[in-house]
LUMKOLBA-94161 format. One record per residue (C-alpha): y, x, z; residue in three letters; chain; residue number from 1. Coordinates in nm, 3 decimals, always signed. Layout:
// LUMKOLBA-94161
{north: Y east: X up: Z type: ALA mol: A seq: NUM}
...
This chain:
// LUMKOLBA-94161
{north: -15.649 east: +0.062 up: -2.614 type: UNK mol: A seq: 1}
{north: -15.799 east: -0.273 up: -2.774 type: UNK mol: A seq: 2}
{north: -16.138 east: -0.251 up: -2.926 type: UNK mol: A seq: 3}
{north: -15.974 east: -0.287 up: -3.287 type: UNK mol: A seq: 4}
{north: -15.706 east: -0.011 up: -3.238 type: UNK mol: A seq: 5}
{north: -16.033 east: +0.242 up: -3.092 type: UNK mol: A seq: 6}
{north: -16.234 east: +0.131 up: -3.398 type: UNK mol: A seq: 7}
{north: -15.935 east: +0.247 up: -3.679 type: UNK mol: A seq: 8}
{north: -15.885 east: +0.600 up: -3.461 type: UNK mol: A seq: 9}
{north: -16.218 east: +0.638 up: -3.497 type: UNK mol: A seq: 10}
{north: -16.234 east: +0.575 up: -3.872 type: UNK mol: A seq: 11}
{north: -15.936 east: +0.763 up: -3.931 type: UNK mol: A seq: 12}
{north: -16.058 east: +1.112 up: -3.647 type: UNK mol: A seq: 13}
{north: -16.355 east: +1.090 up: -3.891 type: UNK mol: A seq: 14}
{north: -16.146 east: +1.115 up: -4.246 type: UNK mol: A seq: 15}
{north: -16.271 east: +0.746 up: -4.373 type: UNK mol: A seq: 16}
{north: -15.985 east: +0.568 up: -4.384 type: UNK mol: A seq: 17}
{north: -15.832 east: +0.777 up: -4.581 type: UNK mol: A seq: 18}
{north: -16.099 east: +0.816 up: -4.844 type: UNK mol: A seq: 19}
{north: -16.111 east: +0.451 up: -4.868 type: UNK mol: A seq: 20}
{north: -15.740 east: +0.444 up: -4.943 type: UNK mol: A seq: 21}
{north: -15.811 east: +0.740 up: -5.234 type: UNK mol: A seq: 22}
{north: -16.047 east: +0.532 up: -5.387 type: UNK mol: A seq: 23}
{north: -15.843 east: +0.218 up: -5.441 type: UNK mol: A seq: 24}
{north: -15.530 east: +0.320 up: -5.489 type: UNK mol: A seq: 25}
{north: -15.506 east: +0.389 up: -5.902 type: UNK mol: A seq: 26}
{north: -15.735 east: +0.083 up: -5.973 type: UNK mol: A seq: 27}
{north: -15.575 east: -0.130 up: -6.298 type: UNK mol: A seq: 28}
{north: -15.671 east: -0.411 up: -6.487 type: UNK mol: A seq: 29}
{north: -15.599 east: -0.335 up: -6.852 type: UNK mol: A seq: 30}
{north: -15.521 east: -0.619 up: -7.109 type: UNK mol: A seq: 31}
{north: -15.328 east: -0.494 up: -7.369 type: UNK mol: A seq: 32}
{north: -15.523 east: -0.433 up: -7.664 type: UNK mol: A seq: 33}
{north: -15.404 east: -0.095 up: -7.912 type: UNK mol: A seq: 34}
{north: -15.243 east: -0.149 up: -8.219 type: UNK mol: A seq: 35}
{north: -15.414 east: -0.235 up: -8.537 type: UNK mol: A seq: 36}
{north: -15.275 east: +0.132 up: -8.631 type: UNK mol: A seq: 37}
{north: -15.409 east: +0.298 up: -8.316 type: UNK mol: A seq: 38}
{north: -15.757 east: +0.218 up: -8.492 type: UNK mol: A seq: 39}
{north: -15.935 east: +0.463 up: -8.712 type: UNK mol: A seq: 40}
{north: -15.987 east: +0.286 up: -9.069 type: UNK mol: A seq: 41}
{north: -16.382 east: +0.269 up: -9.059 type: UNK mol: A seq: 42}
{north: -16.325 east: +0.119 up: -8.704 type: UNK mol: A seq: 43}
{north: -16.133 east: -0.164 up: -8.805 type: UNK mol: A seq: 44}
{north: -16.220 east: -0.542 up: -8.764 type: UNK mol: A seq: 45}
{north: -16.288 east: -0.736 up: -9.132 type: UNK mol: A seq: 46}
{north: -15.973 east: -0.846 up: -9.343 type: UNK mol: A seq: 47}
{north: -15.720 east: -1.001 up: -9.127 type: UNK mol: A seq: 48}
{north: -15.389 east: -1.147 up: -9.287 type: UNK mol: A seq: 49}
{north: -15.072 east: -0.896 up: -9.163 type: UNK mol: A seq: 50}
{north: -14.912 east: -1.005 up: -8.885 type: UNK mol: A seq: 51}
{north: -14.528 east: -1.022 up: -8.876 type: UNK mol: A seq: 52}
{north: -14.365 east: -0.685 up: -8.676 type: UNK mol: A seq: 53}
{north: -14.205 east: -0.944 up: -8.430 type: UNK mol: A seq: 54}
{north: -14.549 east: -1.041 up: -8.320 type: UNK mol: A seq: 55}
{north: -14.695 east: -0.709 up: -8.304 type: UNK mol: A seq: 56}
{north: -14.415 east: -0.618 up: -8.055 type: UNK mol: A seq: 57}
{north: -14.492 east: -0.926 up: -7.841 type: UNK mol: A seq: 58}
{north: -14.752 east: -0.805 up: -7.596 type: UNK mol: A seq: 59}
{north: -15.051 east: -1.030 up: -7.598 type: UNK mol: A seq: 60}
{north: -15.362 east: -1.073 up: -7.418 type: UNK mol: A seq: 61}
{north: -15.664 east: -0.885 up: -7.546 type: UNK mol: A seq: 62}
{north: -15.877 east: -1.135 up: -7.732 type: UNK mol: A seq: 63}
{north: -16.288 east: -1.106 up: -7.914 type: UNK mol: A seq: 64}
{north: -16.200 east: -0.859 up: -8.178 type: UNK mol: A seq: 65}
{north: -15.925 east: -0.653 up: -8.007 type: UNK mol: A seq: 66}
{north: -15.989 east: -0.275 up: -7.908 type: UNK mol: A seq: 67}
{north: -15.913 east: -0.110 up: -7.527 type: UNK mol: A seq: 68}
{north: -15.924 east: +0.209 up: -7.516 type: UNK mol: A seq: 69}
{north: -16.008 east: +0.294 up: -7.092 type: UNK mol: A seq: 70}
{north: -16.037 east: +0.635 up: -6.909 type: UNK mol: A seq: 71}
{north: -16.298 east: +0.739 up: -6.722 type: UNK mol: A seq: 72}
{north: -16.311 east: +0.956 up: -6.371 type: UNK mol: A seq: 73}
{north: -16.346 east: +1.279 up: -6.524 type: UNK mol: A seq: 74}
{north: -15.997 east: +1.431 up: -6.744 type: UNK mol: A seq: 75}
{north: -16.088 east: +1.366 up: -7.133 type: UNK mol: A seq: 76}
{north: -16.352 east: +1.058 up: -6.995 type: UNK mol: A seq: 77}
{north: -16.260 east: +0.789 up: -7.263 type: UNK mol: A seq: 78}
{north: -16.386 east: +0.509 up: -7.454 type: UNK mol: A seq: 79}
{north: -16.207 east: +0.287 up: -7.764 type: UNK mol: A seq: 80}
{north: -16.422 east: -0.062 up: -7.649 type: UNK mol: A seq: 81}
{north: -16.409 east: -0.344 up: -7.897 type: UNK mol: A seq: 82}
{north: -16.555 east: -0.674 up: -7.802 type: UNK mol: A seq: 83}
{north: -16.679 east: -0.749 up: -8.139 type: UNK mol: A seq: 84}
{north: -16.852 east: -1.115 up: -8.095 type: UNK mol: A seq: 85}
{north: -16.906 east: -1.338 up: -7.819 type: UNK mol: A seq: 86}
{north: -17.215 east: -1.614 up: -7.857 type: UNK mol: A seq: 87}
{north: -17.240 east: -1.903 up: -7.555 type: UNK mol: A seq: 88}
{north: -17.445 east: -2.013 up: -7.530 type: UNK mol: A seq: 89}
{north: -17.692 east: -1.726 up: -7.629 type: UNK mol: A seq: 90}
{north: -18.101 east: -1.808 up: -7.725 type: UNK mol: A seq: 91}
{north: -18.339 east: -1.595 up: -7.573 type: UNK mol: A seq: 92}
{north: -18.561 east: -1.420 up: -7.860 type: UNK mol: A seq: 93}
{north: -18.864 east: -1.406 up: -7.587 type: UNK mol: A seq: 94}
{north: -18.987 east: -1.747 up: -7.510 type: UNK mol: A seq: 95}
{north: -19.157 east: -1.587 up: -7.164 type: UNK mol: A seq: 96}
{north: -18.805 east: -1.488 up: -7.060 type: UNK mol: A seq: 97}
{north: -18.491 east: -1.777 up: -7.035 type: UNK mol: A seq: 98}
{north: -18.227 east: -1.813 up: -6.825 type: UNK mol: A seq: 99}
{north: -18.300 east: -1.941 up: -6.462 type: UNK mol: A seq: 100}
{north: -18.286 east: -2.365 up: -6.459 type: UNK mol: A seq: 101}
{north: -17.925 east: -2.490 up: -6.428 type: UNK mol: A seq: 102}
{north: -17.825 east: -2.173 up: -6.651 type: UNK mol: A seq: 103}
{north: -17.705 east: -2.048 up: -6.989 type: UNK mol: A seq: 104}
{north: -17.678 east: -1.667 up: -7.164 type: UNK mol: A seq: 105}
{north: -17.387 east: -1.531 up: -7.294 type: UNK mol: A seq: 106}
{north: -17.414 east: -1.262 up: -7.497 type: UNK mol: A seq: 107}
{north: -17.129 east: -1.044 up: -7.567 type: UNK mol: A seq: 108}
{north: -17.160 east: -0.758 up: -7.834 type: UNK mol: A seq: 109}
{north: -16.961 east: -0.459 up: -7.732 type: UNK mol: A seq: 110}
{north: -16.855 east: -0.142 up: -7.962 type: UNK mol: A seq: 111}
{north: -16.800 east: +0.177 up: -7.795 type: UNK mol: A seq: 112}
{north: -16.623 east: +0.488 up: -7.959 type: UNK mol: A seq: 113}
{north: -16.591 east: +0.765 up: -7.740 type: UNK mol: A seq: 114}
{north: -16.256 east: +0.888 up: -7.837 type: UNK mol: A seq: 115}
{north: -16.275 east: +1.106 up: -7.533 type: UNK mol: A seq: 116}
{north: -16.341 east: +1.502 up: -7.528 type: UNK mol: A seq: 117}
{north: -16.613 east: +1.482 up: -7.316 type: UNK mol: A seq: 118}
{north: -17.001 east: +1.366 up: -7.398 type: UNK mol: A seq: 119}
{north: -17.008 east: +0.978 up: -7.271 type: UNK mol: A seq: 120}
{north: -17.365 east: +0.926 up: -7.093 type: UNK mol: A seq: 121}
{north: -17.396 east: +0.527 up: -6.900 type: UNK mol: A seq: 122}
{north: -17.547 east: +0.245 up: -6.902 type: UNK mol: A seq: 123}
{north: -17.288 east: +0.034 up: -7.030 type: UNK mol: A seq: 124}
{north: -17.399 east: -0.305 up: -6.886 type: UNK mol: A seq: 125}
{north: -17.344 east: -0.160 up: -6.491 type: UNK mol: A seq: 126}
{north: -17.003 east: -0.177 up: -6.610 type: UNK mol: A seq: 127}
{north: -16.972 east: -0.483 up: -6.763 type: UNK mol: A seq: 128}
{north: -16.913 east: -0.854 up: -6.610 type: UNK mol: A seq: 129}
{north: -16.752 east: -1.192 up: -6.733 type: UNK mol: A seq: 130}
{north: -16.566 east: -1.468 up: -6.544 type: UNK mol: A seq: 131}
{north: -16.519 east: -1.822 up: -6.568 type: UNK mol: A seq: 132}
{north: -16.159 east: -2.062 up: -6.549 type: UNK mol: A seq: 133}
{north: -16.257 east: -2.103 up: -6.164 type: UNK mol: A seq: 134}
{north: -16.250 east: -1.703 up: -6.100 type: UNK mol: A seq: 135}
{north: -16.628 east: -1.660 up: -6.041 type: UNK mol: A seq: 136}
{north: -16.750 east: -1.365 up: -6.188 type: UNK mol: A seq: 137}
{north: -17.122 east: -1.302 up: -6.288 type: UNK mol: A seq: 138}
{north: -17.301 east: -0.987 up: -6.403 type: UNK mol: A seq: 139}
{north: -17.479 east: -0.857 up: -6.667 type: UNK mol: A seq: 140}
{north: -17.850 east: -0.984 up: -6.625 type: UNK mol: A seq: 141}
{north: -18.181 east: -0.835 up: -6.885 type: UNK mol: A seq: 142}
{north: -18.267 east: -1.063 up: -7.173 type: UNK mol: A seq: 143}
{north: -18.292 east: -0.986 up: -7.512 type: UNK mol: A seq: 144}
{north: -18.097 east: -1.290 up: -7.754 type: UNK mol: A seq: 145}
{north: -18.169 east: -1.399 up: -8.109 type: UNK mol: A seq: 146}
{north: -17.760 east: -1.264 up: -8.191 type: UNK mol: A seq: 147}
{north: -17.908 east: -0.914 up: -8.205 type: UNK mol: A seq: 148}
{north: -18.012 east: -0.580 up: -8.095 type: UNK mol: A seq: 149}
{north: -17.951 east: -0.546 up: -7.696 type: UNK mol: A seq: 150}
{north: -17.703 east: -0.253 up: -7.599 type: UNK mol: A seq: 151}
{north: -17.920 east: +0.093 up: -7.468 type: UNK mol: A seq: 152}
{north: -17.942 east: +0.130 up: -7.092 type: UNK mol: A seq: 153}
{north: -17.800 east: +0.458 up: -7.152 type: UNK mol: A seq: 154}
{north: -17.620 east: +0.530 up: -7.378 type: UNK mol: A seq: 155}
{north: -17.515 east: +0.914 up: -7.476 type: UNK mol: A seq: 156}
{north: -17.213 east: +0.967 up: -7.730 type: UNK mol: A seq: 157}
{north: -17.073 east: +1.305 up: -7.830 type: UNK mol: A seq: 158}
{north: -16.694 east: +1.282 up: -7.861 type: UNK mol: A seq: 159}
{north: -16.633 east: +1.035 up: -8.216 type: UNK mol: A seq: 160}
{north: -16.996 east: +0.909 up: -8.138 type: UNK mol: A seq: 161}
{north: -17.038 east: +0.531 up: -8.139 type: UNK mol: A seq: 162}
{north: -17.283 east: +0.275 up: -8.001 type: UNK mol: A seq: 163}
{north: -17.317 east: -0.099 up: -8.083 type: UNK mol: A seq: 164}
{north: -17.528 east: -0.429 up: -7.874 type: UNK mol: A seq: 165}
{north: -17.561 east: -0.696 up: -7.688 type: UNK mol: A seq: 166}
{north: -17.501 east: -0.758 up: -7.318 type: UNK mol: A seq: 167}
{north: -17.660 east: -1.038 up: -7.197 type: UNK mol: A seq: 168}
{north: -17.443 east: -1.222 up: -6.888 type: UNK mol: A seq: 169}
{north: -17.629 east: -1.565 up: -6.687 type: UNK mol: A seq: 170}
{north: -17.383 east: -1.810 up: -6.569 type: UNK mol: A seq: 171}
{north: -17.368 east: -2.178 up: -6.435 type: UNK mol: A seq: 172}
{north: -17.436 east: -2.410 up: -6.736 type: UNK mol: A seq: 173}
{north: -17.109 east: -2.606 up: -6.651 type: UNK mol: A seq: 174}
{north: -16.900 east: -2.316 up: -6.648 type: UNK mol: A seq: 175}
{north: -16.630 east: -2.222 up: -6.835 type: UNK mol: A seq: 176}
{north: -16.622 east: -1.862 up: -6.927 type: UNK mol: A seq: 177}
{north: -16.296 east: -1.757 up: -7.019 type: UNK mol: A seq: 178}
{north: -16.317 east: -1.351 up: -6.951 type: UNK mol: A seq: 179}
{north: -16.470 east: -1.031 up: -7.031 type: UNK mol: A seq: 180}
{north: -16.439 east: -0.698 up: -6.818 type: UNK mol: A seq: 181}
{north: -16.545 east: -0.370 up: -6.899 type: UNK mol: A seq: 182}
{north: -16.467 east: -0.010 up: -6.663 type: UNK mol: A seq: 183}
{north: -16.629 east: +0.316 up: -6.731 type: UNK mol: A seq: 184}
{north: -16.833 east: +0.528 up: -6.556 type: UNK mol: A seq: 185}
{north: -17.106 east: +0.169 up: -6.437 type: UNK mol: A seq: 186}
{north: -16.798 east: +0.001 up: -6.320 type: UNK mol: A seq: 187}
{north: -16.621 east: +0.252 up: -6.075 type: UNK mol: A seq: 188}
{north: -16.355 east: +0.389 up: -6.281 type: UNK mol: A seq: 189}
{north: -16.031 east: +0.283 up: -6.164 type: UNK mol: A seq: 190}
{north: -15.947 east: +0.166 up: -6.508 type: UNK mol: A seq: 191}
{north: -16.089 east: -0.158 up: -6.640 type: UNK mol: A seq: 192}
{north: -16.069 east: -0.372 up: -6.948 type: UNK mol: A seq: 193}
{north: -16.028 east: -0.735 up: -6.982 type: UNK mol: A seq: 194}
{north: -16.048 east: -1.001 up: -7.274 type: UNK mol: A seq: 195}
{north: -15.983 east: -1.365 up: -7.308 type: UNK mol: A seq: 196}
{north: -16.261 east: -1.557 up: -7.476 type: UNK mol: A seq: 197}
{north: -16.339 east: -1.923 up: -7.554 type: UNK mol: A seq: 198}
């Protein structure tokens, strides 16, 4: 028995392999934003002109504005999640703390309804990342930005609760972001949001 063939009895005698497998095996990449009628009225975006019923059946791309409504690990785990504005490049409001040399802020202000029946308790910026046209993604990163109040580290909803902020991302000054992901429970649900920007 090869050295390789020993190493994956050895993972499987000892039950990882199949954990592993467990783990990865519902993840999904959501872009499909709800309806404009899934939305409760006080949750809806400003005045938008109706859009024809031909292009509501059309399925498009989540975009800044749209709603995603994601599970979490545990049964009646859910968020609605809005990605109400997106400002790039973002000005720090601290003049002690700016993005590295060679680097910009974006700041992307998230809504979260927990339309769940379960209390929601995160920190929603473990969970959240952006990417630019080339693929690279980058992480959420702590600066506070002139667009407005910074989301809580931890935030706590009852079911119908809501919280509204700022996440702050640092990315290559040349690069294009074009993407915005956001998964439950500080990234590891298996369900995970994404919307097209810029």
């Amino acid at each position: 028995m090869n050295r390789a063939a020993k190493t994956v009895a050895a993972l499987l005698l000892a039950g990882l392999l199949p954990l592993t497998a467990a783990c990865n095996s519902g993840s999904e990449v959501t872009t499909t934003p709800n309806k404009k009628s899934d939305i409760k009225a006080d949750d809806k975006p400003a005045k938008k002109p109706a859009e024809k019923p031909a292009k509501e059946a059309a399925k498009k791309d989540a975009k800044t504005g749209d709603t995603i409504t994601l599970k979490g690990m545990e049964d009646g785990s859910q968020l609605d999640v809005t990605v109400v504005k997106v400002v790039d490049p973002a000005k720090s409001s601290d003049d002690f703390i700016t993005p590295e040399s060679g680097k910009r802020w974006i700041g992307v202000q998230f809504k979260l309804v927990n339309s769940g029946t379960k209390a929601y308790n995160d920190s929603p910026s473990n969970g959240a990342q952006v990417a630019d046209a080339e693929g690279q993604q980058f992480q959420s990163t702590f600066g506070e930005i002139t667009a407005g109040p910074s989301m809580s580290s931890s935030v706590k909803l009852t079911p119908g609760g809501k919280a509204l902020g700022w996440i702050v991302f640092e990315a290559p000054t040349k690069s294009k972001v074009t993407q915005v992901q956001f998964a439950m429970d500080s990234g590891f649900s298996d369900q995970t949001g994404q919307w097209s920007i810029g």
